[in-house]
C-alpha positions in Angstrom: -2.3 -14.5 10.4 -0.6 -17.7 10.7 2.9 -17.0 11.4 5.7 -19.7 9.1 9.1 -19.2 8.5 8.0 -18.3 4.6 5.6 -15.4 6.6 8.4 -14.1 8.6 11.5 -13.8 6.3 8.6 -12.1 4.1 7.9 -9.6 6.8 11.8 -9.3 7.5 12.2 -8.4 3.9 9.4 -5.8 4.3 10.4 -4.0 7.2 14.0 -4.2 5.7 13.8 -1.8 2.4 11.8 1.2 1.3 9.2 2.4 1.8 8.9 1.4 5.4 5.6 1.2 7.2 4.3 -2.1 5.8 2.7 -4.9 7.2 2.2 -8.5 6.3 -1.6 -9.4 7.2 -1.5 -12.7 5.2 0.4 -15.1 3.3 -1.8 -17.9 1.5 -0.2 -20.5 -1.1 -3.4 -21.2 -3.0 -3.4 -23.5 -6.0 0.6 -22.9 -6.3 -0.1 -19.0 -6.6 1.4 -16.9 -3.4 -1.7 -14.7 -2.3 0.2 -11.9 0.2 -2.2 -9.3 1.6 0.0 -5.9 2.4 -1.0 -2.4 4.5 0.1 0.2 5.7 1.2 0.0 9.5 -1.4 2.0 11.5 1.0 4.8 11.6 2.3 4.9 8.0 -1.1 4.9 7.0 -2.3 7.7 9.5 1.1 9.9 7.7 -0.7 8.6 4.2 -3.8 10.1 4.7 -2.6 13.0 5.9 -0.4 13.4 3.1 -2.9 12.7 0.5 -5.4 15.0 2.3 -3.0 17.7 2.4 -1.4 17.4 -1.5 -5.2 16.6 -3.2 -7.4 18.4 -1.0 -9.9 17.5 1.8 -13.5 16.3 0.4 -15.9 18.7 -0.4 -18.1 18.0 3.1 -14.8 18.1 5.4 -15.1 21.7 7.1 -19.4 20.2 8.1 -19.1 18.8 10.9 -23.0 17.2 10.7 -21.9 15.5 7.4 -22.4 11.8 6.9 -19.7 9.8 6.2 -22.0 7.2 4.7 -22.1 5.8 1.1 -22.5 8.4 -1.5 -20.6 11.3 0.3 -18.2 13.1 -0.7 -16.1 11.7 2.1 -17.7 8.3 1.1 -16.1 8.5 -2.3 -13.2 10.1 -1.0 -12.6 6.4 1.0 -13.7 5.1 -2.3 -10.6 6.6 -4.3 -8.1 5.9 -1.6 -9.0 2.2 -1.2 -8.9 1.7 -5.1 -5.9 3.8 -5.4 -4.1 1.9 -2.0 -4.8 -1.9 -3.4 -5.0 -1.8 -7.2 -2.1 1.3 -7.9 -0.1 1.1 -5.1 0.1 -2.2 -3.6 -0.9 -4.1 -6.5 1.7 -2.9 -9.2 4.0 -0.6 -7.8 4.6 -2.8 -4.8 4.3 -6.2 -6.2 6.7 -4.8 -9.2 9.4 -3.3 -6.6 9.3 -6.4 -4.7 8.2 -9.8 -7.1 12.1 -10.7 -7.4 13.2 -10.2 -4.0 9.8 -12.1 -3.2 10.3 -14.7 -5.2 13.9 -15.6 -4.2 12.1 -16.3 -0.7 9.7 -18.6 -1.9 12.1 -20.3 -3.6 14.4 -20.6 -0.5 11.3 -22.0 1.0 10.5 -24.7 -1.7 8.2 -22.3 -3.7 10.0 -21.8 -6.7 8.6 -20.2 -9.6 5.3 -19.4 -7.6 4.0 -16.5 -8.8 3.2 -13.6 -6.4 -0.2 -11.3 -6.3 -1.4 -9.1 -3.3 -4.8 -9.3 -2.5 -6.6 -5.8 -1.3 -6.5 -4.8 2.0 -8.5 -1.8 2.1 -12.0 -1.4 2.0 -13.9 2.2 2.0 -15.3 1.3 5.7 -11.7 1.1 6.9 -10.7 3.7 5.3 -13.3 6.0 6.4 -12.5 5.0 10.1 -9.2 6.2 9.8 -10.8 9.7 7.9 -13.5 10.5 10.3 -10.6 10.4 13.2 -8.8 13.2 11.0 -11.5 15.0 10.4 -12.4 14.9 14.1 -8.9 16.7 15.0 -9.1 18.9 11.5 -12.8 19.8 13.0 -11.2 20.5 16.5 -8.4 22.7 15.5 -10.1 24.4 12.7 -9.1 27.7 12.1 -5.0 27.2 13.1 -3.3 26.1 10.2 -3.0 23.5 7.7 -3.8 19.5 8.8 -0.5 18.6 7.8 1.3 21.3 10.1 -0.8 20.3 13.1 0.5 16.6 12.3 4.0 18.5 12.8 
């Protein structure tokens, strides 16, 4: 990402309110619309997972450790859930609507004003399966003592 003064008061405001772990990947002023693309840091996103994992359940093919992780899967549509759930629930309402004034006062401060915001999606069910067949690597490992989120303990 190309780092401006617009990017990095943007970031500052991130990392300076709730929920922490976020990340500015990009900041685009396209056709006077402000395009930011949001994620999780690596290690909000690995306490996520877990999280999510732990209060819905792990898929179906999680305790097989031959099991693809490929399209169609239940781990596959597990990723599939999470990335839709990720950029269109989380970071594209109840983000953008926690943030869009705070957002927009920085915009303004930077000659922006009255851009509107939108976040872009960030995560895709390949990245997100990346991140899920390192858990289930560890879950697979240490089967059989307790639950994933109290081996994250």
């Amino acid at each position: 990402m190309r780092t401006s003064p617009l990017a990095t008061d943007v970031q500052h405001h991130l990392e300076s309110c709730s929920p922490a772990g976020l990340a500015l990947l990009d900041l685009d002023i396209v056709e006077d619309v402000a395009e930011l693309t949001l994620a999780f840091t690596p290690e909000a996103l690995d306490q996520v997972l877990r999280t999510q994992l732990r209060i819905t359940g792990a898929p179906a093919d999680w305790d097989c450790p031959k099991a693809s992780m490929e399209a169609g899967t239940p781990t596959w549509a597990y990723a599939l859930d999470l990335a839709y759930l990720f950029n269109e629930h989380y970071f594209g309402h109840l983000l953008l609507e926690r943030h869009e004034a705070a957002l927009g006062q920085i915009l303004a401060a930077h000659g922006h004003e009255g851009t509107p915001v939108v976040f872009r999606p960030a995560y895709t069910p390949d990245c997100l399966a990346l991140n899920l067949r390192r858990l289930k690597a560890e879950h697979l490992r240490t089967a059989g003592h307790g639950t994933l989120g109290a081996r994250a303990a």
